[in-house]
N, C-alpha and C positions, 0 to 999 in steps of 0.2 A: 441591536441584537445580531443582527446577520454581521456583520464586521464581526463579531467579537466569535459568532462560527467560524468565519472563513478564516480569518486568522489563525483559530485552533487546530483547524484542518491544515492549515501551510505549514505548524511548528510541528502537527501529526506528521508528514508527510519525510518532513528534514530532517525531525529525528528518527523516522525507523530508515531512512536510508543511509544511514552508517555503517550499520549491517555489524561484520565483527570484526575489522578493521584489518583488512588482507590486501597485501601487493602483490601483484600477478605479474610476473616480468616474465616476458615472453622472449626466446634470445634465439636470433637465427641466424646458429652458428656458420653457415653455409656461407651466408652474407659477408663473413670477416675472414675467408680463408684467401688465396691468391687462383684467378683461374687456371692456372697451369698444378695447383693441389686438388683443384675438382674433379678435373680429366684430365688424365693420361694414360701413355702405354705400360705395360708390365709385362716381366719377360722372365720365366724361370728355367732353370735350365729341369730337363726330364731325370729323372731316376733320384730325385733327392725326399727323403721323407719328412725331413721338416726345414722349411725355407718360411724366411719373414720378410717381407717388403713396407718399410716405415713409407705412409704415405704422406703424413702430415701431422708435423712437429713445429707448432705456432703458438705465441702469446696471443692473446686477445684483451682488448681493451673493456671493461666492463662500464657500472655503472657503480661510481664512487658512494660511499656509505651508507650502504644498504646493510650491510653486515652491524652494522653500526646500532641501527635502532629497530633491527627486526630479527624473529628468531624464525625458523625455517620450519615450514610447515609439511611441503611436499615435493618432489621436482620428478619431472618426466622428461622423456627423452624421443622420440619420434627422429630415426637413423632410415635412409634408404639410400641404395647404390644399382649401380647396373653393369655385368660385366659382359661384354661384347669379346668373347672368347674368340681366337680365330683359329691358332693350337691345341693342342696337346691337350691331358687329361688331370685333372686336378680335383682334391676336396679339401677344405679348409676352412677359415673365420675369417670374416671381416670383423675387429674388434674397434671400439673406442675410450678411447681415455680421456680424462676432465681432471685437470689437480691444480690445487692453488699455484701463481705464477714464481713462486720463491722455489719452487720443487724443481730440482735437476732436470730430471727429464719426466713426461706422462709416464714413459713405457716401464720405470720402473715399478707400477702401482700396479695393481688389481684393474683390467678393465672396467667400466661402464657397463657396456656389454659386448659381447662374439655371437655374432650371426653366423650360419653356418651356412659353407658353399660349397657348391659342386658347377667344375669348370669341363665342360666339352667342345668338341671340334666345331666351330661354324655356330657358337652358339649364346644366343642372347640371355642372359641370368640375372633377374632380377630379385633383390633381397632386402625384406622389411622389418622393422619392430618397433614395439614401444617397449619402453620400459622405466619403472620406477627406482628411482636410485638416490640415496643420505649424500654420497660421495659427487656426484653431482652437482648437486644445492652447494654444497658445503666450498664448492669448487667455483660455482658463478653468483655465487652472493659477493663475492671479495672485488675489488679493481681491478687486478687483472686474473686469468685465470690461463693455466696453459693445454692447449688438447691435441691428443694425438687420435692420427688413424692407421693402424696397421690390418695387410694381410697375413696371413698364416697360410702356408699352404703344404701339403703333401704330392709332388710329382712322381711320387715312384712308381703309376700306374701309365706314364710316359716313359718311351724309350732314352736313354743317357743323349742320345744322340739329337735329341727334339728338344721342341720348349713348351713351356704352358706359357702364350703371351696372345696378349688382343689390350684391349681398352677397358679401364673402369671411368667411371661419371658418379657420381657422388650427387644423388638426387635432392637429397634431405638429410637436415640436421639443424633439429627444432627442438629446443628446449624450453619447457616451462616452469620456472618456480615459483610455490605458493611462498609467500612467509606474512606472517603476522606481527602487528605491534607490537613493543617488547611495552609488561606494564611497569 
């Protein structure tokens, strides 16, 4: 009798741990960029109202057929940078882009997301967010997927004569996608 308990208890056990059959892939984008795309200098010149600075325009290598036998359920994004301003005066976006690897380029598509900055003299700018995004998933379910990061900036509040420049550092860039078994 107790075998035939315990037994019932181990099949109780193995089958409510299936749960509802969800892959959690966790991709940490940061990890696959080159370090000289994480940090470096930027340099704009002053009096321009819209100036863009491509920081990184990379394939990335995924994980093979997943798109294959699962439909997507959710995907997040968790982005942070640090801008070590040493110049001039600026406001602007840090944006990111996520698009399947067959796409010309990220920057043609709709960002991911644009963070919003404000760049001054001698000044360390730190800038966060999560955010939930289709275009994402849809972007690191595939084998490869290609991603960019651009600045955006406005200097017109610098003189022509100066620059908006110091260092960014690209703290994070963590993605997580849910997806489910396809039935």
């Amino acid at each position: 009798m107790r075998r035939i308990v315990s037994t019932l208890f181990v099949l109780a056990l193995l089958t409510s741990g299936c749960g509802d059959r969800s892959l959690i892939l966790t991709v940490n984008i940061l990890s696959f960029l080159d370090p000289s795309d994480v940090t470096a200098p930027y340099s704009v010149p002053g009096g321009v109202p819209s100036a863009t600075v491509d920081l990184v325009d990379q394939t990335v290598n995924l994980l093979q057929g997943v798109e294959d036998v699962t439909d997507i359920a959710s995907a997040t994004l968790d982005i942070a940078a640090t801008f070590d301003n040493q110049t001039g005066t600026g406001t602007g976006t840090l944006s990111f882009y996520a698009v399947p690897s067959d796409t010309a380029s990220p920057f043609l598509s709709a960002p991911i997301v644009s963070i919003p900055i404000s760049l001054t003299p001698a000044t360390i700018t730190n800038v966060s967010t999560r955010v939930t995004s289709d275009a994402l998933a849809e972007a690191l379910v595939s084998d490869r997927a290609r991603i960019g990061v651009r600045i955006s900036l406005d200097t017109s509040a610098t003189l022509p004569t100066n620059f908006v420049a110091g260092t960014y550092t690209i703290t994070q860039l963590l993605a997580t996608v849910v997806t489910k078994k396809q039935l």
